[in-house]
GUVOVO-897340 format. One record per atom (N, C-alpha, C): x, y, z. Coordinates in steps of 0.05 Angstrom, whole numbers, plus 5000, padded with zeros to 4 digits. Each point is the difference from the previous one (the first is absolute). Last residue first. Example, Ala and Ser with C-alpha at 12.3 -4.5 7.8 and 13.67 -1.06 7.14 Angstrom:
525749555142
501650245001
498550225014
500648854999
498250245000
501850245000
***
This chain:
827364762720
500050294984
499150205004
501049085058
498850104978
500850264997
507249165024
498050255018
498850184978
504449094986
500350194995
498350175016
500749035021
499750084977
501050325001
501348935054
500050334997
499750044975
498849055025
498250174987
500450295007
503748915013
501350294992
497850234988
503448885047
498550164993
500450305006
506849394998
497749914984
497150065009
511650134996
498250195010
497349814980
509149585036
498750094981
497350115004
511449915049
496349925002
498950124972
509349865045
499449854979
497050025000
505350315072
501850054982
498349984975
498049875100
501249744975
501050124977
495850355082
502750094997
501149814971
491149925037
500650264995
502550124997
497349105020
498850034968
501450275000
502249675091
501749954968
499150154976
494450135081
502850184995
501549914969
493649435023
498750264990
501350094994
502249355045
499849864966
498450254992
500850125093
503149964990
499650004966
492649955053
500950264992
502849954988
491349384996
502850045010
501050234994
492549784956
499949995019
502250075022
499450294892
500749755019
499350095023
494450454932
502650105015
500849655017
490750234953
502149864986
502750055007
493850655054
499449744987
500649974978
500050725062
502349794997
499549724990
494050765008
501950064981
501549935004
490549644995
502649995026
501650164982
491749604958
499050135037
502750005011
496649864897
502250015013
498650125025
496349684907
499250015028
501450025021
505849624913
496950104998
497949995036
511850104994
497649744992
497550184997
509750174982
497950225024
498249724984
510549774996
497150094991
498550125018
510850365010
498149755004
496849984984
505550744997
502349794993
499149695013
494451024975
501349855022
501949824975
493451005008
503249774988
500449785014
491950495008
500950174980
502149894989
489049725057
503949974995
500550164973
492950355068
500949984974
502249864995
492150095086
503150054995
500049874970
493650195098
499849894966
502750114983
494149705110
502350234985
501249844972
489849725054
503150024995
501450204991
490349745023
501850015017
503249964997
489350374970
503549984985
502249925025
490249995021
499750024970
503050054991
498649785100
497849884975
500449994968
505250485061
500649655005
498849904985
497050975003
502949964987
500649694993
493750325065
499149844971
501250044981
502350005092
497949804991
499350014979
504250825016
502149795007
498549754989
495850874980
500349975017
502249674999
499950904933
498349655007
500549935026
503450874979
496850055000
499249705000
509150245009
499249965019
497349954999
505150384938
501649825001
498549845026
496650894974
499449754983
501549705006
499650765075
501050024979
498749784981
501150335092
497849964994
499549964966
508150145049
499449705017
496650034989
508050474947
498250095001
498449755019
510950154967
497049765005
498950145010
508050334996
499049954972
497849945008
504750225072
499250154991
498750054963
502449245067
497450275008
500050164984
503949065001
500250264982
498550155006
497949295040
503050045018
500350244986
493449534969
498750265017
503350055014
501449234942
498450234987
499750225010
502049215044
502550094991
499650324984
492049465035
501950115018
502850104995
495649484943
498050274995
501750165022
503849214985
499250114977
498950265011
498749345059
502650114999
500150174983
492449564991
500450125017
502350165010
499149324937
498750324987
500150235025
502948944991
501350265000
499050305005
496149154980
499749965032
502350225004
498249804909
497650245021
500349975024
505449714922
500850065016
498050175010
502049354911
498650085024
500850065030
503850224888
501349905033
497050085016
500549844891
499450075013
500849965036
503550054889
501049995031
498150035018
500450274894
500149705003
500949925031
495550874943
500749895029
499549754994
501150844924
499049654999
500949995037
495150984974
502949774990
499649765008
493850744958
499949875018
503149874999
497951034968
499549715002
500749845021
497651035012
502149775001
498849754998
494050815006
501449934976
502749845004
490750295055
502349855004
500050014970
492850525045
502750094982
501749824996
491749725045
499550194980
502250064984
501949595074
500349764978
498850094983
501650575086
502149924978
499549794977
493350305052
500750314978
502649864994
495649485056
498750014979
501250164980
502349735096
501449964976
498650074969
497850125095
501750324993
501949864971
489349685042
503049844991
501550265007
491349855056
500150134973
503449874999
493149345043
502150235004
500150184974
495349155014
498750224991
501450275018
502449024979
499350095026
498950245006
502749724917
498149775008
499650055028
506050594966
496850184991
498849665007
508549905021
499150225014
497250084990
505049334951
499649985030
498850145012
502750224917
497249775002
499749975024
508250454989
496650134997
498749894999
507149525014
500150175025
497450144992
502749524923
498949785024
499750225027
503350524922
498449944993
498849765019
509050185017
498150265002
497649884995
504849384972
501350065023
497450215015
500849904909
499749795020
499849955028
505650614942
497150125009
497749765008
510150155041
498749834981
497050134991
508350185069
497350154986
499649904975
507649575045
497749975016
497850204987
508049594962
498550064994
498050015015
510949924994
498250025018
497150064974
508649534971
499450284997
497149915013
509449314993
497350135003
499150255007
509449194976
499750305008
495850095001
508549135017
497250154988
499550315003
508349545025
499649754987
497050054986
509550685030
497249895005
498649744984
510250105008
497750034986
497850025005
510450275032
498149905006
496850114990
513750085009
496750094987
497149795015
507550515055
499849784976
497850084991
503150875036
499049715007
500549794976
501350974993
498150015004
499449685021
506950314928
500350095031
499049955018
498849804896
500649755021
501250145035
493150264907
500850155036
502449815017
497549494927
498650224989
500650225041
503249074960
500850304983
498550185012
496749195020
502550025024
501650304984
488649814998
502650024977
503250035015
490249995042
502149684991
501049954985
496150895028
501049815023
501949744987
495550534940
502950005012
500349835016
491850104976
501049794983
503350155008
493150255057
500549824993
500849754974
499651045012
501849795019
499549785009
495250494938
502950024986
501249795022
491150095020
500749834975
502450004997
497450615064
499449755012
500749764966
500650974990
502249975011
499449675019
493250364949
502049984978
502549865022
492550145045
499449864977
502049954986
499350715055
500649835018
500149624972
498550954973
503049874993
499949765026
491250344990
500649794965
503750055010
495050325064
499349705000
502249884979
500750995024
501249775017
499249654989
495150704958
503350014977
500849805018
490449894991
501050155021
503050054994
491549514958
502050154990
502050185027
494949045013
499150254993
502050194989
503349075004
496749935019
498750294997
507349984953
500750015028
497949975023
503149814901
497450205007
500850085025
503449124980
500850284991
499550304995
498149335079
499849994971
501850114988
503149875105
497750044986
499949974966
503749385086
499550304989
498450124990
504949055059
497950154986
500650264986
505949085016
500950285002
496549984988
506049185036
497450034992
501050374999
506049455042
499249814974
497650094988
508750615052
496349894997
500749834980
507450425053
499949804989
496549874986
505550795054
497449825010
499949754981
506950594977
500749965037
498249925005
499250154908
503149885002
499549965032
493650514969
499249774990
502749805004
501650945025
497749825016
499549704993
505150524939
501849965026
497949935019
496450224918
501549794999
501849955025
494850714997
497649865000
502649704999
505150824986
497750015027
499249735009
502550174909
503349945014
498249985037
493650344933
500749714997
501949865016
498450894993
497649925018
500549775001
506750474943
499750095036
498049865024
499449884898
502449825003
501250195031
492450384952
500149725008
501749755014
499551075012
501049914978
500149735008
493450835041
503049815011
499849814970
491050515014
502950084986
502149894998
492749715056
500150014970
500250084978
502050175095
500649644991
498249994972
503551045038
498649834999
500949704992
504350824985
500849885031
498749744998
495250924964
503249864997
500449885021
490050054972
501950195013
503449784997
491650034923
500449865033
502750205003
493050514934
502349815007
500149945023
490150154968
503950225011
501249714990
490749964937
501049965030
502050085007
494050534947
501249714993
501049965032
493950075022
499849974972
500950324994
500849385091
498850254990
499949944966
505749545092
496650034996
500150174979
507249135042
499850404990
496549934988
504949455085
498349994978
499750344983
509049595055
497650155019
498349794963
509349825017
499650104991
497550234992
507049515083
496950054987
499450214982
509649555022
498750185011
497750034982
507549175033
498350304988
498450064994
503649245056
501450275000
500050234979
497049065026
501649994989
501750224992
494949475085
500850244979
501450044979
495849055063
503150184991
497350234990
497049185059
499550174987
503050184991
494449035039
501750084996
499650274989
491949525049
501250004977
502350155010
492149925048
502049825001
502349964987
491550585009
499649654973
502749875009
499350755057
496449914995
500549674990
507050675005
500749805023
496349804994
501650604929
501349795002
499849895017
495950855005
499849774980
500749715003
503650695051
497750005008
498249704991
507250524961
501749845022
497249785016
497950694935
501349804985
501149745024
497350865031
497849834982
500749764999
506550665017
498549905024
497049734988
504850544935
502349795009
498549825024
495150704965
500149894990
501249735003
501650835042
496449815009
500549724985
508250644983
500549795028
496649845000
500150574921
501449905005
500849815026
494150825009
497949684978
503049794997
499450885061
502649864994
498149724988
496250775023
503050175002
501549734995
490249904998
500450264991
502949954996
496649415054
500549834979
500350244983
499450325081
501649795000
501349894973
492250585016
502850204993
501949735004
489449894962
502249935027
502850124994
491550024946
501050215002
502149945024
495249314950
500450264979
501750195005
496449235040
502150015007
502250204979
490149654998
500150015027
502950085013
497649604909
498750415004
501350015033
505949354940
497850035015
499050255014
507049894930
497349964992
497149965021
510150544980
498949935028
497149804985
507550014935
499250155003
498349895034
510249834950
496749954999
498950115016
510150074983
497550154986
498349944998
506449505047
499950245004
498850234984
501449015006
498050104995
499750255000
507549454995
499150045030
497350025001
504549354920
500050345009
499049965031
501149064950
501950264997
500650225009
497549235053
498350144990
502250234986
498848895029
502450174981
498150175002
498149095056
498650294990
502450184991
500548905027
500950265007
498750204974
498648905054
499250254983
501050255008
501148905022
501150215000
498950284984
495149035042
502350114975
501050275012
493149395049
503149965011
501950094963
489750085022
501149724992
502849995005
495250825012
500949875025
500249624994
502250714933
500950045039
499449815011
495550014921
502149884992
501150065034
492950474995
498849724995
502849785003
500750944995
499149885029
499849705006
500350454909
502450015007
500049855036
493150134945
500549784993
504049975007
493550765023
498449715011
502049684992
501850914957
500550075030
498849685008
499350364904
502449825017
500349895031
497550984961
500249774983
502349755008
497050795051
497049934989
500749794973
506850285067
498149905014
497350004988
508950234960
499849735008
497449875024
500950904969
499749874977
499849695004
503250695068
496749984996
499649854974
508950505002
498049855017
497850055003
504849934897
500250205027
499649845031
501349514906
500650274991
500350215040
501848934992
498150174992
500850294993
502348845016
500750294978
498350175002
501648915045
498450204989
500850445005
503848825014
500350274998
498250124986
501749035052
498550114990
500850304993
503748915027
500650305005
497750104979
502249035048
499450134973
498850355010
506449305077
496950134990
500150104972
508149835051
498849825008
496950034982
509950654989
497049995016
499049694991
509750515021
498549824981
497449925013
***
């Protein structure tokens, strides 16, 4: 029985939890909560992205174990808790039309396989808080959008005592939130930044093409005395992260300056989300115990509710 308000955040691969989230998870560490990182897949079909590590026979003959290594890497960084959830990277398909995903894959597996998974975690960590992603999946990627589906389904099992009862008692998350760090907001303050300093941007060509509406961010977590960690959890993914990369082109000072927070969508909770929200344990009883209770109470009413349908 934990002492502390628990944090779980949901991601599709590794390396995911270190460009969304990452600062505000450190942040909570070292206030004395509990944060544990869920990464569905291994990653084992993403691709070498850093040029500098294109051709290494190490990360060549076995991207599976690098990856793991990464990840291990990652975390000890932010401090954070971490499970697997044990399947298998559905990669990104390319072409027109596009292949089929490969058999086996996590977004193939039959919802109610990913769900029974995701709910037996949420049963042994107990979060009062669960991040994720949209429905969209923050980008189309198949891993994001079932990380999406299978992060919603199980949390409304979880605190169905019917529902998996093998699995653990039951237990209700109390909020649920969908990461929104690429905001074009977001983007759009980093380019201003950079051409006021008369840098060239590498963001320009994305807000030329940006076609994702805007979504609503009712959460902002200031966490720049994070960022540092954050970024260091980031280059831990050597082999995703490019260390000369866009993700890197603002310099730190004026990241603090012009967005210093991590930005988050509430999606469900069972508590109010007040107007201007800076905590995603905020409106959560203080007390963990009177937390634990709410979440086992049997009797909660869902009041605020904005999943919608994933676009067409």
């Amino acid at each position: 029985m934990s002492d502390r308000l628990r944090l779980m955040c949901v991601h599709a691969h590794p390396d995911d939890e270190s460009s969304k989230g990452a600062a505000t998870m450190a942040k909570y560490v070292d206030e004395g909560h509990d944060v544990l990182v869920v990464s569905c897949t291994g990653g084992e079909r993403g691709d070498v992205l850093n040029p500098r590590l294109k051709d290494d026979a190490h990360i060549l003959r076995d991207l599976a174990q690098v990856r793991r290594d990464e990840m291990a890497a990652a975390q000890a960084i932010l401090g954070v808790q971490h499970t697997w959830l044990g399947f298998v990277d559905s990669g990104l398909p390319e072409g027109d039309p596009l292949p089929p995903l490969p058999e086996g894959c996590f977004a193939l597996e039959p919802l109610s396989v990913t769900t029974e998974a995701l709910v037996r975690e949420i049963r042994r960590f107990r979060p009062h808080v669960v991040t994720t992603y949209d429905e969209n999946g923050g980008y189309p990627h198949p891993d994001h959008i079932m990380c999406h589906d299978v992060s919603m389904a199980a949390v409304v099992a979880a605190g169905d005592p019917e529902a998996f009862p093998h699995a653990g008692p039951a237990w209700q998350p109390l909020k649920v939130y969908y990461n929104q760090t690429f905001s074009k907001a977001r983007v759009e303050a980093f380019h201003q930044a950079l051409t006021a300093l008369g840098e060239e941007s590498p963001y320009a060509e994305w807000l030329e093409s940006w076609t994702r509406p805007d979504r609503a961010v009712t959460t902002c977590v200031e966490c720049s005395a994070w960022f540092d960690r954050r970024d260091a959890a980031l280059v831990a993914h050597a082999t995703q992260v490019d260390p000369d990369g866009s993700f890197f082109r603002v310099p730190r000072e004026v990241q603090v300056q012009v967005w210093p927070t991590e930005d988050y969508e509430a999606a469900l909770s069972f508590v109010p989300i007040a107007p201007d929200e800076d905590d995603l344990f905020a409106g959560l009883p203080a007390d963990v115990q009177a937390a634990d209770a709410l979440a086992t109470s049997g009797n909660l009413t869902i009041v605020h509710d904005t999943r919608t349908e994933r676009d067409s």
